[in-house]
Each structure stands twice: as C-alpha cells, then as structure tokens.
LUMGU-910577 format. One line per field, with one value per residue (C-alpha): residue in three letters; x, y, z. Coordinates in steps of 0.001 Angstrom, whole numbers. Example, Ala and Ser with C-alpha at 12.3 -4.5 7.8 and 13.67 -1.06 7.14 Angstrom:
<rs>
rest	[ALA / SER]
u	[12300 / 13670]
v	[-4500 / -1060]
w	[7800 / 7140]
</rs>
This chain:
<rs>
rest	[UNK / UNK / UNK / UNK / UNK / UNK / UNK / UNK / UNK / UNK / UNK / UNK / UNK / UNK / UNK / UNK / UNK / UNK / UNK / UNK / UNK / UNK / UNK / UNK / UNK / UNK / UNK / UNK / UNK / UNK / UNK / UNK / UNK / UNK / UNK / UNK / UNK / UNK / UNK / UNK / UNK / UNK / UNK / UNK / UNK / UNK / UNK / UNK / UNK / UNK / UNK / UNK / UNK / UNK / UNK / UNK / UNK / UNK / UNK / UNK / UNK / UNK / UNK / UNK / UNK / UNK / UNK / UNK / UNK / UNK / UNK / UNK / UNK / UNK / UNK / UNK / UNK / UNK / UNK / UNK / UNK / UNK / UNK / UNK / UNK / UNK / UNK / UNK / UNK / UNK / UNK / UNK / UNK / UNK / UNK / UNK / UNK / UNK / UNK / UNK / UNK / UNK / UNK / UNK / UNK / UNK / UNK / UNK / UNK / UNK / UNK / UNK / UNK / UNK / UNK / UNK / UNK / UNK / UNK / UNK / UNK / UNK / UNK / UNK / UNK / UNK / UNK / UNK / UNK / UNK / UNK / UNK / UNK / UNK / UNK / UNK / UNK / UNK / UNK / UNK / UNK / UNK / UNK / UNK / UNK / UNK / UNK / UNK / UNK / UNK / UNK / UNK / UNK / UNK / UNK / UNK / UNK / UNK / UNK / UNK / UNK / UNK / UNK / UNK / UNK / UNK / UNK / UNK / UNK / UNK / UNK / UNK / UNK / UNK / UNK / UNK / UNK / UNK / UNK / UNK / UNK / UNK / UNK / UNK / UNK / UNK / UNK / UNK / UNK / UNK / UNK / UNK / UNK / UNK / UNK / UNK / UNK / UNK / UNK / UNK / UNK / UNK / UNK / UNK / UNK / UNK / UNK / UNK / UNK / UNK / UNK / UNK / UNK / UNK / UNK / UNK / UNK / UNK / UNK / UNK / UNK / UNK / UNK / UNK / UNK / UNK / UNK / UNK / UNK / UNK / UNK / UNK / UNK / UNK / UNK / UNK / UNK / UNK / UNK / UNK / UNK / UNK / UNK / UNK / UNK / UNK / UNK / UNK / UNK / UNK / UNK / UNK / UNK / UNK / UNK / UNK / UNK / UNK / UNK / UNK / UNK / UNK / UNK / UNK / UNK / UNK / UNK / UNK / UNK / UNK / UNK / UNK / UNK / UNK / UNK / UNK / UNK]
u	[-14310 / -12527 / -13306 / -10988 / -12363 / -10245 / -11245 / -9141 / -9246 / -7239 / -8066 / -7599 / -4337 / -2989 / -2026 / -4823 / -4442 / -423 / -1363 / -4211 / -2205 / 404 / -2155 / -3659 / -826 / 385 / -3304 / -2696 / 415 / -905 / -4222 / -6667 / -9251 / -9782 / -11357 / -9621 / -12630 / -11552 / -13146 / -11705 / -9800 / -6296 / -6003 / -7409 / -4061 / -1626 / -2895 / -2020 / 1457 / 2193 / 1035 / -2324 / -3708 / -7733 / -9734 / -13218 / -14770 / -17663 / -18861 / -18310 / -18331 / -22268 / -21727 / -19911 / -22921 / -22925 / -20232 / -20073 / -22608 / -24096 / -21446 / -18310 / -15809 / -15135 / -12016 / -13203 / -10080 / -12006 / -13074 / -16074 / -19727 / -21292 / -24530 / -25100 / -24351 / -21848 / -24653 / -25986 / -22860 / -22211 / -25572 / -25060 / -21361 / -19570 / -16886 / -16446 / -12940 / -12908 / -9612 / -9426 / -8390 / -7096 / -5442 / -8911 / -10685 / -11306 / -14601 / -16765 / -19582 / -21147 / -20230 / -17028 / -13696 / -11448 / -7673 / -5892 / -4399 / -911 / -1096 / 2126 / 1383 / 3912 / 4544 / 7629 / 8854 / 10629 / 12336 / 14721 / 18424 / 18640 / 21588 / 20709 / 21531 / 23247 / 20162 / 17703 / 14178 / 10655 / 7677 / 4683 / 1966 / -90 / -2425 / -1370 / -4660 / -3982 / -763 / 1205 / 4481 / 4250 / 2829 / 6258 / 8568 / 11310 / 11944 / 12141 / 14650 / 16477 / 17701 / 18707 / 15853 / 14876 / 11040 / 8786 / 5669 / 2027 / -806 / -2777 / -954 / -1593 / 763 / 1101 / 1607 / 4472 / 5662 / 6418 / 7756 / 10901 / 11603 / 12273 / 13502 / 16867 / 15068 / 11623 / 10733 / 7102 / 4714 / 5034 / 8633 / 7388 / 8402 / 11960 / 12387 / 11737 / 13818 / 16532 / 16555 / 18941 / 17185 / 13674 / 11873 / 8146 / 4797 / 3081 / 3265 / 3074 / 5802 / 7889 / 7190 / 7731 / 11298 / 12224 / 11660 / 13921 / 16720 / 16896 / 17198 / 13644 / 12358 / 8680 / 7330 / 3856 / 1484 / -1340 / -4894 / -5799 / -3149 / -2692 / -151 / 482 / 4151 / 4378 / 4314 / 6824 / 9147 / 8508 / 10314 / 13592 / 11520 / 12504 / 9138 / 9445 / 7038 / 5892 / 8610 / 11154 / 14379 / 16747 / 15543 / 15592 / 18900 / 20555 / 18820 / 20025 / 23581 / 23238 / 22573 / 18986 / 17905 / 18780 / 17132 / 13639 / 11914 / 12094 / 9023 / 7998 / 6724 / 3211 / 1987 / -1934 / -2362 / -1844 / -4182 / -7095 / -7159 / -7214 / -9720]
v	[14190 / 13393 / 9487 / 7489 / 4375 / 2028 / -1599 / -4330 / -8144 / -11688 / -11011 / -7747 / -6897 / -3707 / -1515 / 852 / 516 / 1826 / 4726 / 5709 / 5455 / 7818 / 10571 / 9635 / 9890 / 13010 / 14812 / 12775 / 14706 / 17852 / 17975 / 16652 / 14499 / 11144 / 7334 / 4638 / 2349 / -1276 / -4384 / -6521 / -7414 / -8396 / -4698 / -3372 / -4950 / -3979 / -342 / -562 / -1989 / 795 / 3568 / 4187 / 2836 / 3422 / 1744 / 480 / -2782 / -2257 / -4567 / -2506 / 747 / 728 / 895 / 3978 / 6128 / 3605 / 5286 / 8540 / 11168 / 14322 / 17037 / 14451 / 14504 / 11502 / 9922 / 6918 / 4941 / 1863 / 267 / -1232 / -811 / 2033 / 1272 / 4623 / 4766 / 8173 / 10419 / 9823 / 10595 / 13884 / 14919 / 13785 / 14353 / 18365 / 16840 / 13756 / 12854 / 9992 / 8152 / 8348 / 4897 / 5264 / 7994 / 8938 / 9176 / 12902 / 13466 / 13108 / 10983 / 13400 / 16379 / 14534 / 15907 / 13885 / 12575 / 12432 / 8710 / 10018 / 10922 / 9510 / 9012 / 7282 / 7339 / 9626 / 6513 / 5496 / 8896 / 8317 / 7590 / 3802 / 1194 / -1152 / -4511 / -6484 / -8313 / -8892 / -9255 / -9487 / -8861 / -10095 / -8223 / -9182 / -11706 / -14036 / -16185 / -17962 / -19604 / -17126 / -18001 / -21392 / -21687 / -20083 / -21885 / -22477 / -19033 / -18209 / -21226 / -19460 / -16688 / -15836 / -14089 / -13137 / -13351 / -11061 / -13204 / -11322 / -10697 / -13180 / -15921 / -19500 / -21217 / -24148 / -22014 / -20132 / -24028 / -24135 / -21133 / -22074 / -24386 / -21494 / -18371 / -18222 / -16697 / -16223 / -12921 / -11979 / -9620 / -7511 / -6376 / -4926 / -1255 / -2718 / -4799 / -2292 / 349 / -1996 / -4027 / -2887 / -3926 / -4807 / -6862 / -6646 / -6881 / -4263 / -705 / 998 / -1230 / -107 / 3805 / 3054 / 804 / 3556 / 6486 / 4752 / 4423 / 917 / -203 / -1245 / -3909 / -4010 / -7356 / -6265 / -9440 / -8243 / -7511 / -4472 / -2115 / 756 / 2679 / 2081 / 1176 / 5227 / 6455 / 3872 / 4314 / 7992 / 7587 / 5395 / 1911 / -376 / -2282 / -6094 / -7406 / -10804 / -13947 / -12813 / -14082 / -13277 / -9385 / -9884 / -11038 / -8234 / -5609 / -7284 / -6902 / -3166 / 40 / 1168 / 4220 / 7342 / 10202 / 10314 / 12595 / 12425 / 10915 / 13680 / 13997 / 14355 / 17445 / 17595 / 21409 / 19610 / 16124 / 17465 / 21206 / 23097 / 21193]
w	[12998 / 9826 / 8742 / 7185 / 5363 / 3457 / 1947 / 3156 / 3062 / 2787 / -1092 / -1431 / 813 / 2700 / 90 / 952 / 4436 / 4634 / 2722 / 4878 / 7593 / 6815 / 6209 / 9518 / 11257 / 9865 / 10594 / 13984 / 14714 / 13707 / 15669 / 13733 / 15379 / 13180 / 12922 / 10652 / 9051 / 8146 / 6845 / 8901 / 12285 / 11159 / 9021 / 12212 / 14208 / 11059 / 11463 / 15393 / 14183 / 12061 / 14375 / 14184 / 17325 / 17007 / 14504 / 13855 / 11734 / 9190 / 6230 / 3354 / 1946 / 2109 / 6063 / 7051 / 7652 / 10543 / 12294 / 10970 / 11791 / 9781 / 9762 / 9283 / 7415 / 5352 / 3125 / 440 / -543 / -2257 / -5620 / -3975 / -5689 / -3232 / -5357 / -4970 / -1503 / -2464 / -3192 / 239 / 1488 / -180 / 1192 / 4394 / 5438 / 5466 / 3028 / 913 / -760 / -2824 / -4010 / -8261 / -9275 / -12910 / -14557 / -16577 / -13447 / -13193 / -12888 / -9405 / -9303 / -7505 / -5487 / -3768 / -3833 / -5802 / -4357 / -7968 / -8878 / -8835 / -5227 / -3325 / 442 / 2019 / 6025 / 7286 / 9185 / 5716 / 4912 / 8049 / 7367 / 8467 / 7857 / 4891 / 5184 / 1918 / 1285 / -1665 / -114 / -1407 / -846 / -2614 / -1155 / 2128 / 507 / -2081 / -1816 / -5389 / -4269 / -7109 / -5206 / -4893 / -8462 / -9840 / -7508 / -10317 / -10256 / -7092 / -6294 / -8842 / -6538 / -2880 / -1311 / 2037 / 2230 / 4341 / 4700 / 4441 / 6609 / 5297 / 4902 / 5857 / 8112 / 6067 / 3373 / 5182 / 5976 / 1820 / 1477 / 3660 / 810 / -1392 / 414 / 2711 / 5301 / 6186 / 8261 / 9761 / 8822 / 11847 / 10603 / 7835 / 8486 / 9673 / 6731 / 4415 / 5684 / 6365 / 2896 / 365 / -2598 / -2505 / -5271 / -4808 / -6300 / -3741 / -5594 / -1980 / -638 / -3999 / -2920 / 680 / -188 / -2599 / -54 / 2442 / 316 / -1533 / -4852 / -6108 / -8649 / -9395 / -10720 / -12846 / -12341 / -13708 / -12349 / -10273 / -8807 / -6583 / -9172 / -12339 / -13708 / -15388 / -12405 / -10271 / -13190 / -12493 / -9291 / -10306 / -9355 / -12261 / -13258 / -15247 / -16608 / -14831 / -13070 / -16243 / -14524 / -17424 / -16493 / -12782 / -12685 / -15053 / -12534 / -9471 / -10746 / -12677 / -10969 / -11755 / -13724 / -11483 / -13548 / -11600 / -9169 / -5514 / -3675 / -1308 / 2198 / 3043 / 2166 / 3013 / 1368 / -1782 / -733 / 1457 / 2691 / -1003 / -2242]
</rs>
C-alpha cells in the first residue's frame, strides 16, 4: 500500500491536497493500491469532490505510523515539524518520498527520496478542451482566515470579478463578499470554474498551474508568506505574477495578452516523480 499524507487545515488551505490528488488518481487508474491521509474532515470531502473517494483523518504528520504498517509505502507532502518522526519512518516503511519545499532543498534528512520543488502535478481533468466563458474570476485560496479580502476591499470594488468562495470560509464572511464580487460561486465548482474561466486571477499557485493547464489567461497576485511554487517557476509557465493588490498592474494585464514564450505544463508522468527514484 502506497500512503499518501498531505497537511491540510482552515489555516493552511488545499494546495497540497489538489496535487496529491492528481497523483492518486493517476496511480488509481493505473493499478496502484493507495490511502489519502488528511488532517481534517472538510479536505477529506474536497478530496471525494475531486475524485478521490477514500480517505482517512490523523492529527499530524507525527501520526501516520498509525495507519500505515511496516512494509508501506509512504508520500510526505508537509512543512510540519516531524520532530524526528522521519527517521522512524525511513526505518520503518519500504519507501519514503518527501516533498522538497524550496529550491535549496536537496538534501534528505535522512534516507527519504526527495520529490524536487519544481515538480508540476496537476490533475488530467484540466488538460481537456472545455468552452471558456468571458469572465475574470478569482480565487484566493481555500482559507483566507485573516480577512485579506475584506481588508483590501477598495481594490476589489475596483473591478468586475466573479468570486469562487473557499473551503473554509465563514458564511458571514461569504455574506460580505457579495458586496464586492458580481457573482459569488461555491467551492464545490471548483474544477468547473477553473476550466471554464477565461482568465483567472488568483493567489493559489496550484490553482494558477491548474487554470493555466486548462487554457486561461492567468494572473498571480504574490501576498507574501509561505507558498507552494515560487513566482520563477509560474512565470516559467506563461502565469504573469504581480506583486501584491497593485491595481494599476492588474488592470494593464487584464486588457494585454500575457507573455506567450513559456513551457508547456505537462501531464503526470510518475517515471519522472516516484518509480526512478
């Protein structure tokens, strides 16, 4: 059994958690026997909505040896403290692949097997053809437990947005929002609304790479703090990143055709994620 475990949470968001799942679902298709770990219900429902049907809750990163037994195989996508947890694991477990999460990050703790930080895993779902709507929507990310959009609602009032609300929103909060966004769309049509946008403004890196597979035009606003990619590597792709709620910028890239000389992002290719190592 190959073990999956990813850290998720009304703080943290589902950035982790769409990746996962579109290496689980490709080993899923191809015969591979697997277990998504979560850290909480809700990601445990998103992973469901997004095709991954089976799924266990654990505390933290400290607990998979809960679930897993000696001779699994396990995947570590997490910045969590394992206070030393990982050398157990290595011991314990037939193979241990842990997620890098900068650039520098080359070395293994341990005897792990590392995933390198420019991996691109993004579900097939968003490489089919699909009519775009003439839309501008964003996307913040799943969580936005500090209030960001609210706190910056003179520039979103600014533009015409369609909003797709996150995960872990409040309804109250969602109440507010209306004030600010043309329409308001649920978190369980993510996958539609992402394949269907045209252009997609967002603050989720793996939403960027998932928009930017299916075909829209994609602005990245850089807030800060930790992040699944890092803007080199979006840019990499044709995703135009700007810095912070700039609206001058924003507005000249909603109007202009983005940069076009980038690389593809690929289809899943586990040879060159989990097999070769």
């Amino acid at each position: 059994m190959l073990y999956y475990y990813v850290n998720t949470g009304h703080k943290i968001g589902l950035e982790r958690l769409r990746r996962g799942v579109a290496l689980l679902k490709y080993l899923s298709n191809h015969g591979e026997k697997t277990q998504l770990l979560v850290n909480d219900f809700r990601a445990g429902l998103v992973a469901r909505e997004l095709g991954v049907s089976e799924y266990v809750t654990i505390e933290t990163i400290q607990d998979i040896d809960a679930i897993a037994k000696n001779g699994d195989s396990i995947v570590i996508d997490s910045v969590e403290d394992d206070h030393g947890r990982l050398v157990k694991y290595c011991s314990d477990f037939s193979k241990v692949w842990r997620f890098a999460e900068k650039k520098d990050d080359i070395t293994p703790i341990h005897t792990e097997m590392l995933i390198p930080y420019d991996t691109v895993m993004v579900d097939e779902c968003y490489f089919e053809l699909s009519n775009k709507e003439n839309r501008v929507g964003f996307f913040l990310s799943d969580a936005d437990y500090d209030k960001t959009i609210l706190n910056h609602a003179d520039f979103f009032s600014t533009f015409d947005m369609e909003l797709l609300l996150g995960n872990y929103f409040f309804v109250k909060y969602e109440d507010a929002l209306g004030e600010l966004f043309s329409v308001l769309h649920e978190p369980e049509e993510y996958e539609n609304f992402i394949t269907t946008t045209q252009t997609i403004v967002t603050a989720s890196s793996q939403a960027a790479l998932e928009a930017k597979a299916s075909g829209a035009k994609v602005i990245y606003l850089s807030l800060g703090g930790e992040v699944l990619y890092d803007r080199s590597l979006l840019e990499s792709y044709g995703i135009v990143v700007i810095d912070g709620f700039d609206k001058e910028k924003l507005h000249y890239y909603l109007q202009h055709d983005v940069p076009s000389d980038s690389k593809n992002i690929e289809k899943i290719d586990v040879k060159t994620i989990l097999i070769k190592q």
